[in-house]
N, C-alpha and C positions, 0 to 999 in steps of 0.2 A: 504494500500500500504506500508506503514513504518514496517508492522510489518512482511511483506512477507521481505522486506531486512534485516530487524532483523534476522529474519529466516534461511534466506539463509547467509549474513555471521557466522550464529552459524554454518550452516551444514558445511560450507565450514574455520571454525576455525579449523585446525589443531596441533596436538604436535608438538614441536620440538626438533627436534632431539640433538641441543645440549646441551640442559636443561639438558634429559635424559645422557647423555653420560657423562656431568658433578658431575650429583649428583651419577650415578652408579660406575664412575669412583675415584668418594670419597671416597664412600663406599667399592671397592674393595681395592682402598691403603691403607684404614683405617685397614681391616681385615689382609692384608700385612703384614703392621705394628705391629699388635697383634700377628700375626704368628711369625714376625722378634724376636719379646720382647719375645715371649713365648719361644723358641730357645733359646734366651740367658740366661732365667732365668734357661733352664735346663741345663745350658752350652752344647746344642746341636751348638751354631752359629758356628762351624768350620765343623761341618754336612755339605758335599753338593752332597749327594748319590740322588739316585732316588726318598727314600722317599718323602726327602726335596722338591726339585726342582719338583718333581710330584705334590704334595699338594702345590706349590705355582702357578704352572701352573692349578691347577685344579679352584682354587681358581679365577683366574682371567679369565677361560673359564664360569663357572657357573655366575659371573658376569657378563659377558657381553652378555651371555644370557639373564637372568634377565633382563635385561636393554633395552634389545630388545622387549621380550616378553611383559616387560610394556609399553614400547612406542605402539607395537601395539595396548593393550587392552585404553590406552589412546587417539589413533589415530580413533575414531570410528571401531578398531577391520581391520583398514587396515594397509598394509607393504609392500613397493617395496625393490626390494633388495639394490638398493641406499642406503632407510634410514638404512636399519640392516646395513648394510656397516659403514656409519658416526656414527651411534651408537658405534657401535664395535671397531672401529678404535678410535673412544671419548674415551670413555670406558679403553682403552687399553691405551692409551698415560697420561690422567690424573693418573692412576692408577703408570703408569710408573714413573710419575716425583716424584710424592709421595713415590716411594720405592725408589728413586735415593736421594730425600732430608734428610729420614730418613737413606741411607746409608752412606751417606757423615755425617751427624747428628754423627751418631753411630759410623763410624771408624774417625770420627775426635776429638770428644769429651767424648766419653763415652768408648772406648777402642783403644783408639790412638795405640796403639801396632798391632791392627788388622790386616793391612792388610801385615806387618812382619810374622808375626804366619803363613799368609794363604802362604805365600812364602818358610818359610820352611816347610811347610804340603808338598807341592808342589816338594819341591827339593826332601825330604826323598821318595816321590813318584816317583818320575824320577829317585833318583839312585835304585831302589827296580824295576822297569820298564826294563829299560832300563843298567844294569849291564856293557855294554862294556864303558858309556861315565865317563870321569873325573868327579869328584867333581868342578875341575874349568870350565871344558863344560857348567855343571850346572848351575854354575856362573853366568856366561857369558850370559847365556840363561833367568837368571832369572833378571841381570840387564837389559838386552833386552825388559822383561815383565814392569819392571818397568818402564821404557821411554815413554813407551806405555799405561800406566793403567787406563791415562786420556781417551781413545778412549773405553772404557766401559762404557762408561756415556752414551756416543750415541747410541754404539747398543746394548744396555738395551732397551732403546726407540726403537731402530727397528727394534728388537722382538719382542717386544710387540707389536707395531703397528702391524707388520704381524700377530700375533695371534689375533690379534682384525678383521683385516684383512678375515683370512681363516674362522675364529669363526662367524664371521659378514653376510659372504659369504653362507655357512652351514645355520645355522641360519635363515635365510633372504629365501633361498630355498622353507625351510620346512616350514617356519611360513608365508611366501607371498601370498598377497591377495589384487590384486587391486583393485581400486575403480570404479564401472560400468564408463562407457564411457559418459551413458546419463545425 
């Protein structure tokens, strides 16, 4: 009798999902972070064309794949769309605060000038844009940006969550496999 409950809480031992979402979501800041220092070391950090911003979003879509895909193959090989959900969204938001610690990191300590530079990259592109406005429109528009720079902190996080989100959702579809009824 003791070894049939033995039994059945091993069957009924499941993953959990936000083990997974923690350590995937590491792992995807961590590779962030390497991408972030690899940029800088080629002086690419003022890059933020499609390349860039493609391979960072790719980077944390294939994560949180992963991350999925393992919880299933961990979970007895099953997945409701919930878990890919909470994975995804884990995934996404750990992932997140790790590039937000290292961006704070990086333009507070290691190129305090930063986020100056990205402001004039910005004006020289607004006046090259947009030809009819002043250099003080400019201005004006760009101390506006400034007032405001603290509200990237949050929707960094949600973006990301939404892409853990829609990724989770995708994901979770294709790789769903409940568990019989009986």
């Amino acid at each position: 009798m003791k070894t049939t409950k033995k039994n059945n809480k091993m069957e009924e031992s499941k993953a959990e999902t936000g083990k997974f979402a923690f350590n995937y979501g590491l792992l995807v800041g961590g590779i962030g972070i390497a991408f972030g220092i690899m940029l800088y070391t080629m002086d690419m950090h003022y890059e933020r064309g499609l390349a860039v911003q493609g391979t960072q979003t790719l980077i944390l879509i294939v994560g949180i794949v992963l991350g999925i895909y393992q919880f299933k193959k961990s979970n007895l090989n099953y997945l409701t769309i919930s878990e890919a959900l909470k994975v995804g969204a884990g995934v996404a938001l750990i992932a997140g605060i790790l590039g937000i610690l290292y961006f704070y990191v990086f333009s507070s300590y290691v190129e305090p000038e930063y986020m100056d530079k990205m402001y004039e990259i910005a004006k020289q592109e607004a006046l090259v844009d947009n030809p009819k406005l002043t250099e003080e429109e400019i201005d004006k528009g760009i101390e506006m940006q400034k007032s405001f720079s603290w509200m990237s902190y949050p929707i960094i996080l949600i973006m990301n969550i939404l892409i853990g989100l829609v990724v989770g959702v995708i994901t979770g579809l294709i790789l769903k496999k409940e568990k019989p009824a009986y």
